[in-house]
C-alpha positions in Angstrom: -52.9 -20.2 -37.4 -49.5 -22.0 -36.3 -48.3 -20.0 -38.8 -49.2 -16.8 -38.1 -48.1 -17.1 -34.9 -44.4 -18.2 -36.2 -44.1 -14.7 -38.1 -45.3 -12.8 -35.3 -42.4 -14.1 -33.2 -39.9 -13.9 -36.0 -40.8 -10.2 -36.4 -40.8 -9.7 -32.6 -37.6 -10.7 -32.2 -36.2 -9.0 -35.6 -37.8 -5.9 -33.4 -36.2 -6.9 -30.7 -32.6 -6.9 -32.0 -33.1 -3.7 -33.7 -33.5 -2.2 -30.3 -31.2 -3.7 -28.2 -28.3 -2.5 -27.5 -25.0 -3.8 -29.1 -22.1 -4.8 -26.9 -18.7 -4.5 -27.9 -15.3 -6.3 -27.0 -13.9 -3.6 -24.2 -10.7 -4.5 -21.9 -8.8 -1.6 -19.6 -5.4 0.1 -18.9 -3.2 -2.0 -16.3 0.3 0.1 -17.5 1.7 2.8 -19.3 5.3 3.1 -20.4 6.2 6.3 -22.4 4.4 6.1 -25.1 3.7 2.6 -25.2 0.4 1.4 -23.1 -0.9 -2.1 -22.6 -4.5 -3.4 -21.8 -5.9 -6.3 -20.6 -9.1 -8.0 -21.3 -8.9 -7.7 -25.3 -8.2 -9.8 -28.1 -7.7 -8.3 -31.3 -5.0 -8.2 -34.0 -2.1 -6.1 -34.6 -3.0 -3.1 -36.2 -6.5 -2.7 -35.4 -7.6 0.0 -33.8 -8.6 1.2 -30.6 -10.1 4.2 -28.3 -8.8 4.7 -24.9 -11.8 7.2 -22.9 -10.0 9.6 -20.8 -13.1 11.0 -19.7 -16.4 10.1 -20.5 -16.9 12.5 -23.3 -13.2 12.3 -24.4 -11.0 9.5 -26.3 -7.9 9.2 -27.7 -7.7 6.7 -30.7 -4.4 4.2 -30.6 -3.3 1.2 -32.7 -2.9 -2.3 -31.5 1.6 -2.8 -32.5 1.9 -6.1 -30.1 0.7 -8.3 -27.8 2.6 -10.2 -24.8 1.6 -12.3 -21.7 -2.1 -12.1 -22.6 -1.6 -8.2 -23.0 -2.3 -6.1 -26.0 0.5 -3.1 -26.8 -1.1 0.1 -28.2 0.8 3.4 -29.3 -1.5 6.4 -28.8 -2.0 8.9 -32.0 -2.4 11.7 -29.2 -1.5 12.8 -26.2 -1.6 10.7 -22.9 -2.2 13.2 -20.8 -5.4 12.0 -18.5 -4.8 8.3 -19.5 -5.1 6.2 -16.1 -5.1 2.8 -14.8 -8.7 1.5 -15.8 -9.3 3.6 -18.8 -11.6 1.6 -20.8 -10.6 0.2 -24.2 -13.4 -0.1 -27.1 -12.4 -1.3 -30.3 -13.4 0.8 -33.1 -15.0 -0.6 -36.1 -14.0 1.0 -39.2 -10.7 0.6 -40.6 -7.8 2.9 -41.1 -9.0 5.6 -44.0 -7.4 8.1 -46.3 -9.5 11.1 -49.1 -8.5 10.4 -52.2 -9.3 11.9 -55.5 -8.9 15.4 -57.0 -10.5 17.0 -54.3 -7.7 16.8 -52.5 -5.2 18.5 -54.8 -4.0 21.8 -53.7 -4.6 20.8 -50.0 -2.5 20.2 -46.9 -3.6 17.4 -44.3 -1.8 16.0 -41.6 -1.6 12.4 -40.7 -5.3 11.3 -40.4 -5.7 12.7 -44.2 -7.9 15.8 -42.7 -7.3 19.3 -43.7 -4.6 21.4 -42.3 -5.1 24.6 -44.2 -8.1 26.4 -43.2 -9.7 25.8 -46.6 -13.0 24.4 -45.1 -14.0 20.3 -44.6 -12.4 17.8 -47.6 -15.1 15.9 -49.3 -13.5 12.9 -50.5 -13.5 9.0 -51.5 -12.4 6.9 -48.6 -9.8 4.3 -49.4 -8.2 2.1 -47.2 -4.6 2.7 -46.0 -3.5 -1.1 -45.1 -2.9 -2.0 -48.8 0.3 -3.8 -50.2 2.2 -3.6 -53.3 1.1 -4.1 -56.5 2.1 -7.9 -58.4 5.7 -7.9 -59.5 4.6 -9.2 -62.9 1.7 -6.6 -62.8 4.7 -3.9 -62.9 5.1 -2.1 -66.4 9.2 -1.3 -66.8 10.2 1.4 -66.8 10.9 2.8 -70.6 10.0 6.5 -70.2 11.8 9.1 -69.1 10.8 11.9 -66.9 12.1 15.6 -66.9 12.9 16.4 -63.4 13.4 20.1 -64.4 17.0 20.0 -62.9 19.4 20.0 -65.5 22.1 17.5 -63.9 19.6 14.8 -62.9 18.0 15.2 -66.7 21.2 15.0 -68.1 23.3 12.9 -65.7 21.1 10.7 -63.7 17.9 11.0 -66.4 14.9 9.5 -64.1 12.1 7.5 -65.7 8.6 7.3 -65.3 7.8 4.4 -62.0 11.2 4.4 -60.8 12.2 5.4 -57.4 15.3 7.2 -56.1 17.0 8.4 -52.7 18.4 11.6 -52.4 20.8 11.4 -49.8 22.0 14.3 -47.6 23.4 15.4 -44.4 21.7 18.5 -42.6 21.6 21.8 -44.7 22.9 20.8 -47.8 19.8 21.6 -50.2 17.7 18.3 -50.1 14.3 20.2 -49.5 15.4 22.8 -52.0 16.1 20.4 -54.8 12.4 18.0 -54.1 10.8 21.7 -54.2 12.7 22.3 -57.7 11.8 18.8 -58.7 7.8 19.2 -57.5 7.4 22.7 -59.3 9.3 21.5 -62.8 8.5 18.0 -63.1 6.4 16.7 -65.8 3.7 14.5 -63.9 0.5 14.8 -63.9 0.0 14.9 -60.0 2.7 15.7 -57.0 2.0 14.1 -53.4 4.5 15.4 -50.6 4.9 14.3 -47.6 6.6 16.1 -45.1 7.8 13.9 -42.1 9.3 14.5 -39.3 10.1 18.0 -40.3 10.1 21.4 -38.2 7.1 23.1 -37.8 8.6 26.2 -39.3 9.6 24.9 -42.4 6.3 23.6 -43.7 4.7 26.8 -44.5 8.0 28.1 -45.8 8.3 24.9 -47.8 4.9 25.4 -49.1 4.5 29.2 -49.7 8.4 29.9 -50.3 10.0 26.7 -52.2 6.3 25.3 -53.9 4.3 28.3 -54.2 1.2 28.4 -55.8 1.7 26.9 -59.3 3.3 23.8 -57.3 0.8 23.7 -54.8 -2.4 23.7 -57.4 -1.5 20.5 -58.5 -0.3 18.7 -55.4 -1.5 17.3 -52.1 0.8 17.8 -49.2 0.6 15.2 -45.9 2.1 16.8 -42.8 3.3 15.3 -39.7 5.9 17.1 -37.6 8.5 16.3 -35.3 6.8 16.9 -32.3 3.7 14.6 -32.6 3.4 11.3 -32.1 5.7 8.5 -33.6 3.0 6.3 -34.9 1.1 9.7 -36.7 4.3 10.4 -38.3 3.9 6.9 -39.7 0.1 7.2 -40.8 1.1 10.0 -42.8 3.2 8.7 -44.8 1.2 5.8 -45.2 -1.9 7.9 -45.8 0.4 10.3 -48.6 1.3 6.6 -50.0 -2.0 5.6 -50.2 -3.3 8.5 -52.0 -0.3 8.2 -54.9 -1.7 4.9 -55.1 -5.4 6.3 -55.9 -4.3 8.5 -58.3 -2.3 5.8 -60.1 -4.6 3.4 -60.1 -6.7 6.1 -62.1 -3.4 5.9 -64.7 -2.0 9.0 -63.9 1.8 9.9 -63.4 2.4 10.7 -59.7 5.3 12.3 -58.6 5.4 11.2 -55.3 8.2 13.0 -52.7 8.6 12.1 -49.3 11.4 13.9 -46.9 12.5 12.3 -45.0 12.6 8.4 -44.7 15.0 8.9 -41.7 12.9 10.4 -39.4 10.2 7.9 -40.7 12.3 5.2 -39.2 13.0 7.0 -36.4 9.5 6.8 -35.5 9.3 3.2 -36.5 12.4 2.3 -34.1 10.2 4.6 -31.3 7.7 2.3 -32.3 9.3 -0.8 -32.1 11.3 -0.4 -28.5 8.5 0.7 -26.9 6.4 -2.1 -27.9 9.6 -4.5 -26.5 11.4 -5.5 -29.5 15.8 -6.2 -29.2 17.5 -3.3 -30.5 20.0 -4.4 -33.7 22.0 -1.9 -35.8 22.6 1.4 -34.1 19.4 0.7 -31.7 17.2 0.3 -35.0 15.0 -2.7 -34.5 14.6 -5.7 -36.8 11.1 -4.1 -37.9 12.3 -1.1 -39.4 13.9 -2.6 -41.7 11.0 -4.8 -42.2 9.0 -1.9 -42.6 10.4 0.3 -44.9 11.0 -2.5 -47.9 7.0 -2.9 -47.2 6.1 0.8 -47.8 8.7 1.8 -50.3 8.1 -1.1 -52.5 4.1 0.4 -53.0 5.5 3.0 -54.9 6.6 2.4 -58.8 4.9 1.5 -62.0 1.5 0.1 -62.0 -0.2 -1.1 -65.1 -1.3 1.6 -66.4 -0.1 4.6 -64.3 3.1 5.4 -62.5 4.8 6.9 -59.2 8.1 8.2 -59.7 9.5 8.6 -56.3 12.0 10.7 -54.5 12.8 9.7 -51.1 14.9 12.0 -48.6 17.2 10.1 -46.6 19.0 11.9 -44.0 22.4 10.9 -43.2 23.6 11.1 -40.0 27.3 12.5 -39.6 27.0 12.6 -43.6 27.6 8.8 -43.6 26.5 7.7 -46.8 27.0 3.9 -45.4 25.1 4.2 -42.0 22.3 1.7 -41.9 19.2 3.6 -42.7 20.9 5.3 -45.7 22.3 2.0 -46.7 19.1 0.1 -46.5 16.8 2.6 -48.4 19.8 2.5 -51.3 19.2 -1.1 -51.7 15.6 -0.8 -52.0 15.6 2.2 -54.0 16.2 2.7 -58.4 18.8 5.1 -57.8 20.3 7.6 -55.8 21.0 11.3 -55.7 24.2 12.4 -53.6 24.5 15.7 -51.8 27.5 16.6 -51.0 28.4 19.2 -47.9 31.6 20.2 -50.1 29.9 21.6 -52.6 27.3 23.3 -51.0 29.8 24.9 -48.8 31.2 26.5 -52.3 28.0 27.9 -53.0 27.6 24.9 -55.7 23.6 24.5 -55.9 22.0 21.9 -56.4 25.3 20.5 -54.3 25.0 16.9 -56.2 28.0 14.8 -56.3 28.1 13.5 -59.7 30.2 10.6 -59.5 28.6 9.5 -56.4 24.9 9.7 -57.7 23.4 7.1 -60.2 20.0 6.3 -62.0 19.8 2.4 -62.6 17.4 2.8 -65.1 19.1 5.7 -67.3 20.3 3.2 -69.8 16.8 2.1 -70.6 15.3 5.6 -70.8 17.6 7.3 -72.8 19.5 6.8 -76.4 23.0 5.7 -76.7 24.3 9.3 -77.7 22.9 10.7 -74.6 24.4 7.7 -72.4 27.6 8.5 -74.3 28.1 12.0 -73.2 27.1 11.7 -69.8 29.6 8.8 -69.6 32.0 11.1 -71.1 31.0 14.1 -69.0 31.7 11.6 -65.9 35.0 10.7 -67.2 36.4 14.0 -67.3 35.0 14.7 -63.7 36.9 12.0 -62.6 40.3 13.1 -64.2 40.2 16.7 -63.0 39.5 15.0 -59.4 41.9 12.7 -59.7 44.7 15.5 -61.0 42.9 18.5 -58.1 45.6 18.5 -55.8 48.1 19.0 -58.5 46.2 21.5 -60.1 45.6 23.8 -56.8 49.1 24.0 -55.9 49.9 24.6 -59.3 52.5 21.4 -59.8 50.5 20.0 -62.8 52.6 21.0 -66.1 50.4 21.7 -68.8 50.7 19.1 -71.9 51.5 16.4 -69.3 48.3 14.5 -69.5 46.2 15.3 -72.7 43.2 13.5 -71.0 43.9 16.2 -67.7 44.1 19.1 -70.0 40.4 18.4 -71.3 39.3 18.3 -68.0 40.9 21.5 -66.9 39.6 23.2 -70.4 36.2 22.1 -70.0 35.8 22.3 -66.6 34.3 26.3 -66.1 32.2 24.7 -68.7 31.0 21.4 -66.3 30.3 23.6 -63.8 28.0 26.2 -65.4 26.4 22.9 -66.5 25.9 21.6 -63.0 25.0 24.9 -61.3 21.0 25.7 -61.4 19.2 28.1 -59.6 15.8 27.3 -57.8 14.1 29.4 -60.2 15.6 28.4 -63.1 13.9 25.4 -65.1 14.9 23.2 -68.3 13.5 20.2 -70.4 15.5 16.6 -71.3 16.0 18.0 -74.2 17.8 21.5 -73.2 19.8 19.2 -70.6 20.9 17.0 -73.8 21.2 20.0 -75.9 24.2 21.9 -73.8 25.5 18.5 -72.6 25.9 17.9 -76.2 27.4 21.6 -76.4 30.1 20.3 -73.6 31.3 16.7 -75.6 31.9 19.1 -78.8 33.9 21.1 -76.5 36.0 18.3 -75.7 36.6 16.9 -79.3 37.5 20.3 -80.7 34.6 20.9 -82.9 32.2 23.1 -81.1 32.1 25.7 -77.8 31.7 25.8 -74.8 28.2 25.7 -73.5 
């Protein structure tokens, strides 16, 4: 009987919990700075996050970046519009999530990973974002090369499979131009874009105009403009991260372009002021360049799949050396110079050779193809070295046997290094006329 009466109770009370309601940790607004608000009455850890009620049927959902004087600092992914002194904060439950999968190829979502195109609701695996690199020793090297479609990174730079590379440019030089060339012609299996930072305008013309269709059937594209919110700007590219890693944890070959990492840590350094930190180089914070060693470094070879990345870096001023640039360089496999120069001499795609560099082209490629591109550098280097001679006309012919190579091959060089968006080639039609060019030079061939 004693018994009986124990289960009854334990399922009473099993009922009884069922019902009730549950109560959850909730603190409220006591100040609101820009963009930066802070709450009291909450304990909780960086980067989890929280909704703000504006009104009792409307939130806006923010993420926990600091904490100070008992105080928790949040960045809002909206607007703050209606937020007040004694908003309540709840903190949500689930964790930051991004689709993943092949549903989402040929789509275009913004920073919370939900569609942007009108193309109806994404039904997708969840995975979540908050992930970190993979083992160094788990890394496969890089060994393989991959055909980028442009003829002087194929043939110059050659880029292999898992290694990632800047491509540096001021304002208007080409840079979206040449990661549209490189998305359409590149041989991976996958593309993810992400768009950061960019003008409104120029994401449908990147993805109708510079993609187009046969790009976009086999891509996903993550949007985040300029004029939203600092710390969405940063979801996205952590959400377009995220689903590179999906697909290479599958053992695929992602192609993975992101432009650009400047305004990235522009939204970081937003980020990071607001929430109180010291200013350092150029009023970049110590966490940016905490951060983007962190989310850069996710990229690469895995053990069984790859992402090759391209990472847009603006240059400000076209300062090759200002901090941003320099940082991402020494993170980065490689990088591809764009030079103003050139594009002002209707020289497309405007890469500086001699500035540019692939660290893992002598791994990827045979000796004869190192060989000519070494020697297709060379004599770039003496017709640069002799230009101001040549233009005025004081060089003397026969003078410099090495200088009249250059000046013989270089209408030659330059057909070699001028491509346009359309136009498309394989590693081995690179190798082919680059071969073409180093018979030039030792008499036994023409021209290509």
């Amino acid at each position: 009987m004693t018994e009986t009466r124990t289960l009854d109770t334990r399922i009473s009370l099993v009922d009884a919990v069922g019902r009730a309601t549950l109560l959850r940790a909730q603190g409220e607004v006591v100040r609101l700075v820009g963009t930066t608000i802070e709450a009291a009455g909450l304990i909780v850890q960086v980067g989890s996050t929280c909704w703000i009620d504006i009104e009792p049927s409307v939130s806006v959902s923010a993420e926990v970046v600091g904490f100070r004087d008992g105080r928790i600092s949040l960045v809002p992914f909206g607007d703050v519009m209606g937020i007040r002194p004694g908003s309540s904060v709840r903190v949500r439950q689930e964790q930051f999530r991004a689709p993943v999968g092949d549903s989402v190829l040929g789509r275009v979502l913004d920073g919370f990973g939900q569609p942007l195109d009108g193309k109806g609701p994404l039904v997708a695996r969840q995975r979540v974002v908050a992930t970190t690199s993979p083992h160094p020793l788990d890394r496969a090297r890089v060994v393989d090369p991959l055909s980028t479609g442009v003829r002087a990174i194929d043939g110059l730079m050659t880029a292999g499979r898992g290694q990632r590379l800047g491509v540096f440019a001021g304002s208007g030089v080409g840079k979206s131009t040449l990661l549209a060339m490189i998305a359409r012609n590149a041989a991976s299996d996958v593309n993810v874009i992400a768009l950061i930072g960019e003008r409104g305008r120029e994401v449908r013309e990147f993805i109708e105009e510079q993609l187009g269709e046969q790009g976009l059937a086999r891509s996903v594209v993550i949007v985040a403009t300029s004029d939203q919110p600092a710390l969405l700007r940063m979801k996205a590219a952590e959400v377009a991260t995220t689903i590179a890693e999906a697909f290479r944890d599958e053992g695929r070959h992602v192609l993975f372009l992101m432009d650009s990492v400047t305004r990235l840590a522009m939204a970081q350094r937003e980020i990071g002021l607001g929430a109180g930190e010291p200013p350092a180089l150029r009023g970049y914070p110590p966490s940016v360049f905490s951060y983007l060693p962190r989310l850069l470094e996710r990229t690469g070879s895995g053990e069984s799949g790859t992402i090759t990345g391209f990472y847009a870096v603006l240059v400000e001023g076209d300062d090759m050396n200002e901090p941003i640039a320099d940082t991402v360089r020494s993170i980065l496999d490689g990088h591809i110079v764009l030079s103003r120069s050139l594009a002002e001499r209707n020289h497309y795609p405007a890469i500086d050779v001699s500035a540019s560099l692939s660290r893992v082209m002598p791994a990827v490629v045979s000796r004869a193809h190192a060989a000519l591109a070494s020697a297709l550098r060379a004599s770039m280097a003496e017709y640069e070295n002799a230009r101001d001679l040549i233009e005025v006309g004081a060089y003397a012919p026969g003078s410099s046997a090495a200088i009249d190579a250059a000046i013989r091959l270089r209408p030659a060089i330059e057909a070699y290094l001028c491509q346009t968006p359309g136009e498309t080639c394989t590693i081995e039609t690179a190798l082919g006329r680059l071969t073409s060019i180093g018979l030039a030079a030792s008499g036994e061939g023409a021209a290509a």
